[in-house]
C-alpha positions in Angstrom: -53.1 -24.4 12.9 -49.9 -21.9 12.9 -49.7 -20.2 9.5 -46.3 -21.0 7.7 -44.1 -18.8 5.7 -42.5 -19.7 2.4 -38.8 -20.5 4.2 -41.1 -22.9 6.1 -41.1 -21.5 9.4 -44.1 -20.8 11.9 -44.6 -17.1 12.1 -44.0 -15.7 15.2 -41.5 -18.7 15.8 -37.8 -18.1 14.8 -36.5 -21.0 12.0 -34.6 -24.2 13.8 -31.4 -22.7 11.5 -31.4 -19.5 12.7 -31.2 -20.4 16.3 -28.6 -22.5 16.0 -26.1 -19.8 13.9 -23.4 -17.4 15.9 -22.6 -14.6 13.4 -19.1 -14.7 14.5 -17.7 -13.5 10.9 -20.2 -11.0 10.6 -19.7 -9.7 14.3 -15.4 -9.9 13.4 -16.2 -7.5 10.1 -18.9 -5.1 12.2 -15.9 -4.7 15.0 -12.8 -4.4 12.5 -12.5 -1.0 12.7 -11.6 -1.4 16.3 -9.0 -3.3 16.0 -7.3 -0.5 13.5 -8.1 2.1 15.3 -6.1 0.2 18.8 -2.9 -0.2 16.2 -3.4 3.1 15.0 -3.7 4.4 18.6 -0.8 2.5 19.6 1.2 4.0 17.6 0.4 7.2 17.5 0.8 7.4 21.4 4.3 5.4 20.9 3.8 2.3 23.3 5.8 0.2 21.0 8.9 3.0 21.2 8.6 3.1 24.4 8.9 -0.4 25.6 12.0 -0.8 22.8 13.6 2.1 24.5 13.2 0.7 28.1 14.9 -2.6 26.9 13.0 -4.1 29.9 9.1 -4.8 30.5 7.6 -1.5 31.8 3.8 -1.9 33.5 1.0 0.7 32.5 1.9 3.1 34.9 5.3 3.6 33.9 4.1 3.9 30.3 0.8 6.0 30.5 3.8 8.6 32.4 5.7 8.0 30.0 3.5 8.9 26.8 1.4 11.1 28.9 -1.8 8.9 28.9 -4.3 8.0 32.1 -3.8 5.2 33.9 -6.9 3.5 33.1 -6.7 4.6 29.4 -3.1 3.0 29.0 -4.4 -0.1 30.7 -7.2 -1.1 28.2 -5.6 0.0 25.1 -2.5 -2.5 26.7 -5.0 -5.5 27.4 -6.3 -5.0 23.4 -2.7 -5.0 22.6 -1.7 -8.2 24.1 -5.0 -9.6 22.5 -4.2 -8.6 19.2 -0.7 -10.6 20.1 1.1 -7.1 19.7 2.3 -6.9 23.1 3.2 -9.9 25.9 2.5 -9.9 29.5 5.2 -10.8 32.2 3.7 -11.5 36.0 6.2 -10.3 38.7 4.8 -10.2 42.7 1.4 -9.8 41.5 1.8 -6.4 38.7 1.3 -6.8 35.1 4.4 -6.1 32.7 4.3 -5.9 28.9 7.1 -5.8 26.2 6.7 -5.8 22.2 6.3 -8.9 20.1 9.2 -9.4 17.7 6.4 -8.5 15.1 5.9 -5.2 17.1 9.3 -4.8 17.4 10.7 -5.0 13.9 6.9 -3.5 12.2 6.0 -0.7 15.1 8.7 0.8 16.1 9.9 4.2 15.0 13.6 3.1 14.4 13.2 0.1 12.5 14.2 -0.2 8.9 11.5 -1.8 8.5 8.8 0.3 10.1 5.2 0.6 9.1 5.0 3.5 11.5 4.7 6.1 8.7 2.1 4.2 6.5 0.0 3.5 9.8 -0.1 7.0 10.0 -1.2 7.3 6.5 -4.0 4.6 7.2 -4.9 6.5 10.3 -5.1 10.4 9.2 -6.0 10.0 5.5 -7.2 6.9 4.1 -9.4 6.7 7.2 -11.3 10.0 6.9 -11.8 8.9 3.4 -13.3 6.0 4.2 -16.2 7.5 6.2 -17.5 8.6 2.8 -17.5 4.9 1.2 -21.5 4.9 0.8 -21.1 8.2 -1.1 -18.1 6.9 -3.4 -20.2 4.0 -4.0 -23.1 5.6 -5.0 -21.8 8.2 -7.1 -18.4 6.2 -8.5 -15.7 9.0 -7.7 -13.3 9.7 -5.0 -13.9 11.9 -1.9 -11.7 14.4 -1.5 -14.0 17.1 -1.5 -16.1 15.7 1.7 -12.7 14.1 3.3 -10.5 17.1 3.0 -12.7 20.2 1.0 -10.4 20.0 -1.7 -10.9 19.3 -5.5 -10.0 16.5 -7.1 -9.8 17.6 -10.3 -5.8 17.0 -10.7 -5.6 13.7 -9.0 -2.0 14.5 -7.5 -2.8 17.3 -6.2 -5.6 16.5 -4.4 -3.5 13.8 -2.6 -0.1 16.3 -2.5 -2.5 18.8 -1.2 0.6 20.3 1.5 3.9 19.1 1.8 3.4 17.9 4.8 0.3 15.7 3.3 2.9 14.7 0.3 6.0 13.8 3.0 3.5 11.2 4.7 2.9 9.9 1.5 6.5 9.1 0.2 6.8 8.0 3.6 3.9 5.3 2.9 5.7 3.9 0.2 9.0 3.9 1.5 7.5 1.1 4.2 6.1 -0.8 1.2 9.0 -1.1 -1.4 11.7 -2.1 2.1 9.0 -5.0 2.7 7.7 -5.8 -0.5 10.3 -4.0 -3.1 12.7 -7.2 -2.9 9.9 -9.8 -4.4 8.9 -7.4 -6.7 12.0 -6.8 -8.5 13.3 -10.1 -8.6 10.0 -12.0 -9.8 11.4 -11.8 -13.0 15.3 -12.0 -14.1 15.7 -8.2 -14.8 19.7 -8.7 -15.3 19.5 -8.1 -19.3 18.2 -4.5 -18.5 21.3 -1.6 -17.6 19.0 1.0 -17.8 16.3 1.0 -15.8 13.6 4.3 -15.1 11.2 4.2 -12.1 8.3 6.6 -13.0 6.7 7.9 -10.4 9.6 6.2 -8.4 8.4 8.8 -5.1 10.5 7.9 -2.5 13.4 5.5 -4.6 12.5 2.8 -1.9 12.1 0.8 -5.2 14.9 2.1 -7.0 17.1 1.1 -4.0 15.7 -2.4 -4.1 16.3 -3.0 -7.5 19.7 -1.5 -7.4 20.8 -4.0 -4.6 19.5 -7.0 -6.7 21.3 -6.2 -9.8 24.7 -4.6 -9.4 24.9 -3.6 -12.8 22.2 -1.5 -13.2 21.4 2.1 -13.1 17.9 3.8 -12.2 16.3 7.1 -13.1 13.4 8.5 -10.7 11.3 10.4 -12.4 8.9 11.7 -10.4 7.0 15.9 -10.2 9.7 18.4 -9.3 8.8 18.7 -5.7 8.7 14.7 -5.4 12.0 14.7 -6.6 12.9 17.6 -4.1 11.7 15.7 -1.0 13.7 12.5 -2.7 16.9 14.2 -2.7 16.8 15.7 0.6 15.4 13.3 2.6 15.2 9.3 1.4 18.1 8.9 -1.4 21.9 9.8 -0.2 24.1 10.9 -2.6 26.3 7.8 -1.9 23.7 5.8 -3.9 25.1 6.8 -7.5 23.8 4.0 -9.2 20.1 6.2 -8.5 19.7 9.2 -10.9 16.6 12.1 -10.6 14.4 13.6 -13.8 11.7 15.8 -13.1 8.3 15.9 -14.6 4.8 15.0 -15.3 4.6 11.2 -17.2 1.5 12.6 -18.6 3.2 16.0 -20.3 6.8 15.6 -20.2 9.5 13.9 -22.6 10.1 10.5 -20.2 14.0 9.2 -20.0 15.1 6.3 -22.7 15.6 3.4 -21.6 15.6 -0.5 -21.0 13.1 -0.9 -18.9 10.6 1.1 -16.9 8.5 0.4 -13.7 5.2 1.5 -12.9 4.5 0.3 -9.3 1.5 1.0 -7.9 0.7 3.8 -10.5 -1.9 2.0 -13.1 -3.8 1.4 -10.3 -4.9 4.8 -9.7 -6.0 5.8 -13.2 -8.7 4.7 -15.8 -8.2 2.4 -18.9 -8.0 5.5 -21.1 -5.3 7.2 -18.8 -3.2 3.6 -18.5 -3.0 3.3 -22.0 -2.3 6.9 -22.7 0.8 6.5 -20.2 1.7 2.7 -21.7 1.4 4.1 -25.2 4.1 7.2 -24.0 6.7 4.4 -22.5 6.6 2.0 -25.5 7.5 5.1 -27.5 10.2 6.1 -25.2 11.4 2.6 -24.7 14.6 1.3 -26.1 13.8 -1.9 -29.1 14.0 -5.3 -27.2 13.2 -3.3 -23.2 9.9 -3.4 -21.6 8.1 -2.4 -18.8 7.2 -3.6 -15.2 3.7 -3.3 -14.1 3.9 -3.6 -10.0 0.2 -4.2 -8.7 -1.9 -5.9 -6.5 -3.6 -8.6 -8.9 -7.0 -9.6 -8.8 -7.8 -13.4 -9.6 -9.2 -13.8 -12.4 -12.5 -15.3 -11.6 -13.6 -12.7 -8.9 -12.7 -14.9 -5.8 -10.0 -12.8 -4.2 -7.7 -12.1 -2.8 -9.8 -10.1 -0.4 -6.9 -7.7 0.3 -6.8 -6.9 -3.4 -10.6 -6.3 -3.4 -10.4 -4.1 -0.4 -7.9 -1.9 -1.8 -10.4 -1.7 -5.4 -12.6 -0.3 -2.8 -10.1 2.2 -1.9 -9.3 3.0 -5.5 -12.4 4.4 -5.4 -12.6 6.6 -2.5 -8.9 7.6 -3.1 -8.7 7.8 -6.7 -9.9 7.9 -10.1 -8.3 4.1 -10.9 -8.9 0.1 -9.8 -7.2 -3.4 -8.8 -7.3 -5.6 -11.9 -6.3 -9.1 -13.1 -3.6 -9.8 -14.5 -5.8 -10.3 -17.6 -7.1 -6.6 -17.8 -3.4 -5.3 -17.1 -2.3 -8.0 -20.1 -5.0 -6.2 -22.6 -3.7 -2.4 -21.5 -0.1 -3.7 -22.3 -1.7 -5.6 -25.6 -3.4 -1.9 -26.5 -0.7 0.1 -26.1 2.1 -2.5 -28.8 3.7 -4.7 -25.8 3.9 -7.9 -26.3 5.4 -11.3 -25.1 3.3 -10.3 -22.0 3.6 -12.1 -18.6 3.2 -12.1 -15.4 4.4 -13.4 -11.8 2.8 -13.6 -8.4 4.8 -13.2 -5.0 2.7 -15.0 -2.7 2.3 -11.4 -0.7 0.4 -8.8 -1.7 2.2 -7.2 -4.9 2.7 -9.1 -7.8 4.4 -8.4 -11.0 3.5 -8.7 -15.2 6.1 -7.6 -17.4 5.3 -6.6 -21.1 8.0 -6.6 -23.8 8.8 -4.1 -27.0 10.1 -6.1 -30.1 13.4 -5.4 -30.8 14.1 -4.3 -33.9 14.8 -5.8 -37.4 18.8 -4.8 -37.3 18.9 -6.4 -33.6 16.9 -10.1 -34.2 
């Protein structure tokens, strides 16, 4: 008689289940990595530009000469392309002809207003590297600078403004965020009762501009590190904007602007408990009786079922920084800690979402 294992299977036999499974999730996740690195590649070598620029389908030839790539090269990267729907195919006598997607067009390309050139670029040459060093960040529970790039990470910021050039592709990053997501963001809630309005560690003032277009009324100060706000003025805020205003310094040191209402978008996230309510504890001093404050984050659900994309970028919290994704709950207690009340939040349906906490006014203004 074959002996039996405790699943119930004959040894040496493989289990009726088994035989009948395809791992086709687990083989997508194994392989994911290619499919980033195609988009990354794609972009790097400026396919999508190109076939903008021709205004016409172009075949592989006429765009590996164009870019500078080998025949053969351009023509398997363009297959992936159309695969990943990036890229459609035209017949004509026989020859292959491809032209972007209206995704490709309006995401990929350079010239677009609404290009995620720049944070591709981001992905590709930063968050990337650091990502080879998951196991280690997992293990040990701290970011990897040091392996990634040989640089400490003592001072968070500088560590990830390690060269200007390092800083600009940055900025750049969230400048393709806030002109996609910015809009939902600032309008989740009704932020019309606030005239005053301070973005801290506002980067690029892609926010700033959003929330500037949604409410007429309102003025914002970017406060950002001196050569943040240097990078701001020269190169992403025009000086016909003068509803957006600049304060240097460090949130964690400096005096911070008085005002209505402040935003924090995408900054809790990179710190610990400790730090958040050290910064929270600063703005509800700072804050005018009756403002508040505008948490801007990707929120976990509260019963640890998703969304994956916000659990991904915990992940990345990790190898990046010395912060987290959390639920709305945990950003509700930081807010709680730190004297905000009335606490509340909003979800986009995309991948930011908002909570708002509130400062009483005072006695002389109930």
């Amino acid at each position: 008689m074959a002996e039996r294992d405790d699943a119930g299977s004959t040894k040496g036999e493989p289990a009726t289940l088994a035989t009948d499974m395809y791992p086709r999730k687990i083989l997508e996740y194994m392989e994911g990595f290619l499919i980033s690195k195609t988009v990354f590649t794609s972009c790097e070598l400026g396919v999508f530009d190109v076939l903008l620029a021709a205004e016409r389908p172009l075949s592989a030839e006429e765009i590996s000469q164009v870019v500078g790539a080998s025949l053969d090269g351009m023509q398997r990267l363009l297959a992936a392309c159309t695969g990943l729907q990036l890229l459609k195919t035209h017949q004509d006598q026989g020859q292959v002809f491809y032209s972007n997607t209206e995704q490709s067009r309006v995401f990929l390309t350079r010239s677009s207003p609404l290009s995620l050139y720049q944070s591709i670029q981001y992905s590709s040459r930063t968050i990337y590297l650091c990502w080879h060093y998951l196991t280690d960040a997992v293990r040990e529970g701290r970011n990897q600078y040091e392996k990634a790039f040989g640089v400490s990470s003592k001072d968070l910021f500088e560590a990830l403004y390690r060269s200007d050039e390092e800083m600009v592709k940055f900025m750049h990053l969230m400048n393709s965020i806030w002109n996609i997501c910015g809009k939902d963001v600032v309008t989740a809630f009704d932020l019309t009762p606030f005239k005053v309005i301070c973005d801290l560690g506002g980067c690029s003032g892609a926010l700033a501009k959003q929330c500037t277009l949604a409410y007429p009324e309102c003025s914002v100060t970017l406060f950002d590190l001196p050569k943040v706000v240097r990078v701001s003025r020269e190169h992403f805020v025009s000086e016909a904007n003068q509803r957006i205003s600049f304060q240097e310094g460090d949130f964690f040191k400096d005096s911070l602007p008085v005002a209505d209402l402040y935003f924090l978008a995408r900054i809790l996230h990179d710190w610990t408990d400790e730090r958040c309510i050290e910064l929270l504890c600063r703005i509800y001093k700072a804050c005018k009786p009756g403002g508040a404050v505008l948490l801007v984050e990707s929120l976990l659900n509260e019963d640890g079922s998703g969304p994956l994309t916000a659990q991904l970028y915990s992940l990345n919290m990790l190898v990046q920084t010395e912060g987290r994704e959390r639920t709305g709950a945990q950003y509700a207690a930081l807010l709680a800690a730190s004297g905000f009340t009335n606490i509340q939040q909003r979800l986009t349906g995309k991948i930011y979402d908002a909570v708002m906490g509130h400062k009483e006014k005072s006695n002389k203004d109930k």
